[in-house]
SEPAZA-998606 format. One record per residue (C-alpha): residue in three letters; x, y, z. Coordinates in steps of 0.05 Angstrom, whole numbers, plus 5000, padded with zeros to 4 digits. Last residue first. Layout:
ALAXYZ
...
//
This chain:
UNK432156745667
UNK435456605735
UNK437555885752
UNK438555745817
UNK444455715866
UNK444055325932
UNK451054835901
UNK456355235884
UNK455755605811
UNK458555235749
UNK464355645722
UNK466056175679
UNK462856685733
UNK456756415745
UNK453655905690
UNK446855575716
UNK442854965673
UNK443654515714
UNK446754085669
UNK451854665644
UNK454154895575
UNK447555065560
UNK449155635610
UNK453955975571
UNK461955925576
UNK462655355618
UNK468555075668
UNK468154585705
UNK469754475788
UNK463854865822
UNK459354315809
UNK460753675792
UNK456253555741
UNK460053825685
UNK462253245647
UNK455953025631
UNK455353705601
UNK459953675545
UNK465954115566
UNK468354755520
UNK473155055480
UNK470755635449
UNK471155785370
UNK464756165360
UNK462055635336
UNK463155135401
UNK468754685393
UNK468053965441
UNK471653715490
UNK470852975500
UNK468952535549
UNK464052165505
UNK458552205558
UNK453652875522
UNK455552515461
UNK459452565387
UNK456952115335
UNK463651545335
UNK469851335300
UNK471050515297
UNK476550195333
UNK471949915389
UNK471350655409
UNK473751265373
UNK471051955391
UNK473852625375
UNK468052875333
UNK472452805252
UNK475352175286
UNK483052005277
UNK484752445327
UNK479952025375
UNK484151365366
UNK485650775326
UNK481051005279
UNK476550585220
UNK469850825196
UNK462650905227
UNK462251655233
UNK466252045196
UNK475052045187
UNK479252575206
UNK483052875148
UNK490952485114
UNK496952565146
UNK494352365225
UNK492851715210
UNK486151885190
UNK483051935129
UNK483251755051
UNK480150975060
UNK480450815141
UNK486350855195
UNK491751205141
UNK498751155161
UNK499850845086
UNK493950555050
UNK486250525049
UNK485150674973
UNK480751164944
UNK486851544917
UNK485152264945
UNK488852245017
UNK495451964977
UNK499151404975
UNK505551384929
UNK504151044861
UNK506450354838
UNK507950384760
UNK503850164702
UNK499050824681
UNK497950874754
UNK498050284807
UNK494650374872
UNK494949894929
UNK501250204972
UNK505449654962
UNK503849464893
UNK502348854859
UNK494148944881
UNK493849554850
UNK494549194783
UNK499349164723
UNK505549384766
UNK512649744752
UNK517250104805
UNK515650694834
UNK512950554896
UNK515349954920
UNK512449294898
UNK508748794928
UNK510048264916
UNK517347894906
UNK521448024851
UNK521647714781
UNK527447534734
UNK534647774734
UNK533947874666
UNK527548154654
UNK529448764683
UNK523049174691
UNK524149274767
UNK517649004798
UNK518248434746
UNK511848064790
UNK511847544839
UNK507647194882
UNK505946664835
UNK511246574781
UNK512847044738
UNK511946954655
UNK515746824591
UNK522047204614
UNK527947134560
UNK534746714547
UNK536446864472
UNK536846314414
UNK529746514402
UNK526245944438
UNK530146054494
UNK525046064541
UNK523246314621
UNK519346194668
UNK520246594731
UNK522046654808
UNK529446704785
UNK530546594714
UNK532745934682
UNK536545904603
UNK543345564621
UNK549545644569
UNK553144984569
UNK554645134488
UNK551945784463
UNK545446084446
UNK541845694500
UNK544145024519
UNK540944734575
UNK534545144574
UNK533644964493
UNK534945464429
UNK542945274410
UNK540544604387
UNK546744114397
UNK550343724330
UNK554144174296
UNK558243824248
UNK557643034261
UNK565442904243
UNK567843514277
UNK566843344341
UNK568243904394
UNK562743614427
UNK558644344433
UNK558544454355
UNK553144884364
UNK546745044327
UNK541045544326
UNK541945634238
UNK544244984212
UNK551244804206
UNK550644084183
UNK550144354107
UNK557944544106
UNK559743824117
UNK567043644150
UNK565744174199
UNK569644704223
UNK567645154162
UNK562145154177
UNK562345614241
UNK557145354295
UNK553845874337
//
């Protein structure tokens, strides 16, 4: 700021000014509120990714540009690039990496935020971190799939030709029973287990043998 008593005319130093020619003779002649000159002499007002103003004698953040956001709530390095970590500050999911922002600040994903995010192959399941998803929705393969099944990328009913074990009630493992016809080879533990309809032994029965009642 401009000290009066440098100047040959105590009303030329006006509140915001500078005597940034060093003249005496015109007091203080430069506005100490622009970009150029912003509360002292040669003192740039420009923040990265941002506009800024120094309308108050004081460099400050008007607004980010597009694609950025203050992720770190300094305003004086300007803005950072979207999305933001978790953690730092957001106004909308959208600013943050993981898609949900709470009470302004990027939270972690989770398998209850309603948001497809982090390892996760549809909204809150899969991935392996987060429950198998249902029929119909995202996997990337059958662990991701509440029956074992993913095809085209999408989680399937379970099927007598899936190719999948399945887990009977009482906690068996068992074969679907397309994948039993070759006799003598699968394993069953009852006879629905088996196309033919026969279970001898834990396995199906050579071919001759009939079905009893």
């Amino acid at each position: 700021m401009c000290n009066a008593e440098l100047v040959r005319d105590r009303a030329r130093a006006t509140p915001g000014s500078g005597d940034c020619n060093n003249a005496k003779i015109d007091g203080c002649e430069t506005s100490l509120t622009t970009a150029t000159n912003c509360g002292a002499c040669g003192t740039a007002c420009s923040l990265p990714n941002a506009a800024s103003s120094c309308a108050s004698g004081t460099c400050s953040l008007v607004s980010c540009n597009g694609g950025f956001f203050n992720c770190d709530s300094n305003s004086g390095n300007g803005c950072e690039a979207l999305p933001c970590a978790n953690g730092q500050a957001c106004q909308h999911g959208s600013d943050c990496v993981s898609g949900v922002c709470q009470n302004g600040f990027c939270a972690s994903p989770s398998c209850s935020d309603g948001v497809q995010n982090g390892s996760e192959t549809s909204t809150d399941c899969g991935g392996g971190s987060c429950p198998p998803c249902g029929d119909g929705l995202g996997c990337g393969n059958g662990s991701d799939c509440i029956n074992g099944v993913c095809l085209g990328n999408l989680c399937q009913p379970a099927s007598c030709t899936d190719g999948v074990k399945k887990q009977r009630r009482d906690g068996r493992r068992l074969r679907r029973p397309a994948l039993l016809a070759l006799r003598g080879r699968h394993r069953c533990a009852i006879a629905g287990d088996c196309q033919s309809g026969v279970c001898v032994g834990g396995r199906l029965p050579e071919p001759g043998l009939q079905r009893t009642a």
